[in-house]
N, C-alpha and C positions, 0 to 999 in steps of 0.2 A: 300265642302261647306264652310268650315273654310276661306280657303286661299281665297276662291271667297268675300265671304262677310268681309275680310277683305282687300283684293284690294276695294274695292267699297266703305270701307270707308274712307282710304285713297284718294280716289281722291273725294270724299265728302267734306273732310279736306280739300284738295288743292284747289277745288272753291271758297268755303266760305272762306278761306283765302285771295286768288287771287280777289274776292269780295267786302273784305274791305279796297281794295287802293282809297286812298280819291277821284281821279279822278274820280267816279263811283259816285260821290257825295249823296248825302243826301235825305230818301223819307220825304214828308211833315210830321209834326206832330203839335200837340199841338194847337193855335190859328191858325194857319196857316191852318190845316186841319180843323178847324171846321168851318172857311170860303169857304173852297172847296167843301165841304158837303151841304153849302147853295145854291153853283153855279148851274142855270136852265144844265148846259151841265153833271153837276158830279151824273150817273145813278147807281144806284147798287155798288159801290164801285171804278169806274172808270169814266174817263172821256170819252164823245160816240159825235162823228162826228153828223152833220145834217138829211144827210141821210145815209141809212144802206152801211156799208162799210167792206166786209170783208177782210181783210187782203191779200190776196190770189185771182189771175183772172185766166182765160183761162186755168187751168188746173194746177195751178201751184200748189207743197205743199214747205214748211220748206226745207227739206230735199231733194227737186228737185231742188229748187233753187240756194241752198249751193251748189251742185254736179255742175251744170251748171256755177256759178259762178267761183269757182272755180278752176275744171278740164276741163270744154270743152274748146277749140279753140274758142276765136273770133276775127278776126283779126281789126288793129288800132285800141284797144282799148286805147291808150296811144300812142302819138305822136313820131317820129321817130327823133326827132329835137331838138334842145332848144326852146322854144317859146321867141318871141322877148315881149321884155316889155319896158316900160318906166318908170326910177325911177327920182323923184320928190322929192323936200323939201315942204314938206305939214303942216310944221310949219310957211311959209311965209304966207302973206294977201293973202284970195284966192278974187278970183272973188264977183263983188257984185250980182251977179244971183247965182242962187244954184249952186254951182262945186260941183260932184261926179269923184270920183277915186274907182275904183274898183278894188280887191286885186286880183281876180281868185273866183272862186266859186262861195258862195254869200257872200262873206264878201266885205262890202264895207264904205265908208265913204262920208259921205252929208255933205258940210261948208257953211250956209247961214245965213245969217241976225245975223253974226256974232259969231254962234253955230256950235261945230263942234259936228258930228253925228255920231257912229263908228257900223254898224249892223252886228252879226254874223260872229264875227274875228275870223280866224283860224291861228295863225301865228307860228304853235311848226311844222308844214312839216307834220304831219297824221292825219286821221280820225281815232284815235282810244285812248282807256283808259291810255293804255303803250306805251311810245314812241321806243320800239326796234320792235314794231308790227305795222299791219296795211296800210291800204292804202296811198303811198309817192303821194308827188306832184309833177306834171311834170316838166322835166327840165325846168328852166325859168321861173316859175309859182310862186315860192318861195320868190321873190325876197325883198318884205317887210316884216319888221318884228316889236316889239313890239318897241324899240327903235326909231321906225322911226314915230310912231305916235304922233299930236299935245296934248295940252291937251285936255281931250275927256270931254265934257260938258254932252249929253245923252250917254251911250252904249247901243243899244237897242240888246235883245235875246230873237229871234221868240220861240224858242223849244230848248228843250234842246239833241238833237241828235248831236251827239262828231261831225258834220261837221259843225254847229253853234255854240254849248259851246261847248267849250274847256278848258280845265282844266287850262293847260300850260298858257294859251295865258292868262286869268281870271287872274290867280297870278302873273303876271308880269304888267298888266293893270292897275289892279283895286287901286291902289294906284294914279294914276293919271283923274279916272273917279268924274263926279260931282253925277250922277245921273244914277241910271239902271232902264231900263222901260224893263219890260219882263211879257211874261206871268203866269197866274194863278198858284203856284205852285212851279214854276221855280226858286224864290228866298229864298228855303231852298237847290238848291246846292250853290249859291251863299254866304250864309251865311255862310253855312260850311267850305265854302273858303277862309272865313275871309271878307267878304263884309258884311259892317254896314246893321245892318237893317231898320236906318234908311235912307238910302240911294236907296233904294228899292223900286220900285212902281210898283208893282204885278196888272194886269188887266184880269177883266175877259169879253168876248168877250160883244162886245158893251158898256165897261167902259173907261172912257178916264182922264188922267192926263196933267196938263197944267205944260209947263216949263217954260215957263211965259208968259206976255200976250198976246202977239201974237202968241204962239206956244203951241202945242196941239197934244197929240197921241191917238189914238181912236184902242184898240185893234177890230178886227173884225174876225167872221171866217176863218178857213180854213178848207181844206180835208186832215189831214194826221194821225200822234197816235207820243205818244213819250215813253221814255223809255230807261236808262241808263243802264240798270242791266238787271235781267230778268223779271222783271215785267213789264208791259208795263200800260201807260196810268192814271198813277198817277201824273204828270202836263200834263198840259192844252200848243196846238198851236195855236198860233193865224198868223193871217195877221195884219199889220197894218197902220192906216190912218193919214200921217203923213200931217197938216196942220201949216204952219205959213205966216208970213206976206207978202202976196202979192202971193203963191204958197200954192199946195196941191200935195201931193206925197202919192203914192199908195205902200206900204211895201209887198212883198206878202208872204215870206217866204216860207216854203214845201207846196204843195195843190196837191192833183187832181182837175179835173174838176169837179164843178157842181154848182149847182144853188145861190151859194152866191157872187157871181163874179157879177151879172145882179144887183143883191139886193144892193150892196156896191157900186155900178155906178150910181145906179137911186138914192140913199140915201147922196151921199154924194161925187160922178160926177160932173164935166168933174172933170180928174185928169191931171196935166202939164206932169207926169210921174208914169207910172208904172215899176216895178222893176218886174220884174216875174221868180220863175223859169222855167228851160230849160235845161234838160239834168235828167240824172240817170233816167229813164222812161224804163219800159219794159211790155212789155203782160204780164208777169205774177203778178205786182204790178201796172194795171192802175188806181184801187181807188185812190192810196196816191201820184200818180206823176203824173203829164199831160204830154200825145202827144207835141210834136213842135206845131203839130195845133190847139190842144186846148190850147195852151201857148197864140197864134196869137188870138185863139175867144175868150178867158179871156179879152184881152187888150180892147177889142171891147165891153165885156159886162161892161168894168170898165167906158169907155168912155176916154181913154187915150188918148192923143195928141200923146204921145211917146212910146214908148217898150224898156225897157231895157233887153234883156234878163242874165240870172243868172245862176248860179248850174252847170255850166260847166268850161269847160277851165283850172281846177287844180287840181280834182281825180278823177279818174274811179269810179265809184261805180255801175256800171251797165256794161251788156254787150253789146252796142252799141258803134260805131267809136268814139272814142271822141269827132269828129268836129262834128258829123253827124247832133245834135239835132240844131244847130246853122244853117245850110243851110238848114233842114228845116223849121225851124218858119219864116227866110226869107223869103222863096218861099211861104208860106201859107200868110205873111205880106204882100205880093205884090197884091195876090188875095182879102184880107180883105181891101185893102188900108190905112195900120198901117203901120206910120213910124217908122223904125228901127236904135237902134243905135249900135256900137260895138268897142266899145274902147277896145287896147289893154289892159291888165293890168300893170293900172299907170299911163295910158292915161289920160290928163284933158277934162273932158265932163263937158262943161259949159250954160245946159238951155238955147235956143232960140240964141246961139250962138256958141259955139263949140261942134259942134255932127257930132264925128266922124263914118264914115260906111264903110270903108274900112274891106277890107275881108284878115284881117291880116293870120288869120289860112291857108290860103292856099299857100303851099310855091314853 
């Protein structure tokens, strides 16, 4: 019993130590928490989705999913190739319509009416705390990195899940950012990070900060939870509505499907573009990720001219083909009649005139 409960506190010791690497960043406290305490969404101690959403579908638990993910066989989860990309000097004058460059996943970058826009950069190669661990990104997929970005006017960060913040990517960044627009919560890892607080605009869903006068963010729902460490659900995810002069863009971040897609179309539709994701989705997590075709009926309930789809194309994080979820929101977009777009990554997508749909993944 000796030797037993002292193995166990030794590796008690090793978590909580392995714990406190800054990359795990920060839970809220102090004014910070007593603003989240006030927020309509912050229930019992934690922050709670719209509608009732458990963690867990079709059978699945913790520990069957881990097992499944992975030990079992699923084949092309990760491409057999280099992915072909396009790299770009994205510090020249972009386009006078919106240009988006999209990195792989969902990190991407919006340059319009003279503002460059940087959402959910992942630029250190994993989805994880420690860079010798974790999910790598596909050959080819990698190709931008912190160096290659202009200077960054907003960086916006939907959640804070290590495939959106990222530690690495933050501390090589943030010295070059004007302004961080993120959700509720989300800017005590930032701070911890060494990002001013006054540079910080923390929103809570249906609050909105103006970065000047024609440009405007409007946090809005989503369907998902977050959680760096093991607590889960102490900041807040949002979608968000990005509006400035002459265009309205639809930010969507992590979601499952449900009823706030319809509400955010009728409220504050048509959108020029919706950003959606699209990929890491399985039966056994469909509250917090959408099908390909609810990715397609999303678009539909936002009122979207465009679909960008997202969350694919640079880490596995599920067990589906890597391409899979991409052919089909297509094929569901054709049935919805939603236009689709699918730039390589690095490709220039230029609003109502370079929208590229070539079906690059298939080789």
């Amino acid at each position: 019993m000796i030797t037993i409960s002292v193995i166990l506190g030794v590796l008690a010791l090793v978590v909580f130590l392995f714990l406190q690497q800054a990359s795990f960043g920060k839970a809220p406290s102090g004014l910070r928490l007593e603003r989240i305490k006030k927020s309509p969404q912050y229930i019992d101690g934690a922050f709670q989705n719209q509608s009732e959403t458990p963690t867990f579908t079709g059978g699945g638990t913790f520990f069957g999913v881990m097992a499944d993910f992975l030990f079992a066989t699923h084949e092309r989860k990760t491409p057999d190739y280099t992915l072909p990309s396009v790299k770009r000097d994205l510090k020249l004058q972009p386009a006078l319509k919106p240009e988006i460059t999209w990195f792989g996943h969902s990190s991407y970058l919006i340059q319009v009416n003279g503002l460059n826009i940087l959402v959910d950069p992942v630029f250190s190669g994993r989805t994880s705390p420690v860079s010798y661990a974790g999910t790598k990104a596909f050959d080819g997929a990698d190709v931008y990195k912190v160096e290659d970005m202009p200077r960054i006017d907003v960086l916006l960060i939907t959640h804070d899940h290590y495939d959106h913040l990222d530690y690495e990517t933050i501390k090589k960044l943030k010295d070059k950012v004007g302004v961080f627009v993120t959700s509720l919560g989300v800017g005590a890892h930032l701070e911890y990070w060494g990002v001013p607080a006054d540079q910080i605009k923390e929103l809570d869903w249906w609050e909105s900060t103006a970065i000047n006068a024609d440009t405007e963010f409007t946090a809005a729902p989503a369907r998902h939870f977050s959680g760096r460490g093991i607590i889960r659900n102490k900041t807040l995810w949002s979608s968000f509505i990005f509006r400035t002069k002459g265009y309205s863009i639809y930010l969507g971040g992590d979601s499952g499907y449900d009823k706030h897609f319809a509400k955010i179309g009728d409220t504050y539709g048509p959108f020029d573009l919706a950003i959606l994701e699209d990929g890491q989705y399985n039966a056994f997590w469909a509250n917090i990720h959408m099908m390909p075709e609810e990715t397609a009926k999303a678009a539909v309930d936002l009122k979207a001219k465009v679909l960008l789809p997202v969350h694919w194309g640079k880490f596995s994080l599920a067990t589906h083909a890597w391409d899979e979820s991409i052919n089909r929101v297509i094929k569901e977009a054709e049935v919805l009649n939603i236009k689709v777009i699918t730039p390589k990554i690095g490709e220039q997508v230029v609003l109502d005139s370079i929208m590229p749909t070539s079906k690059w993944w298939i080789k």
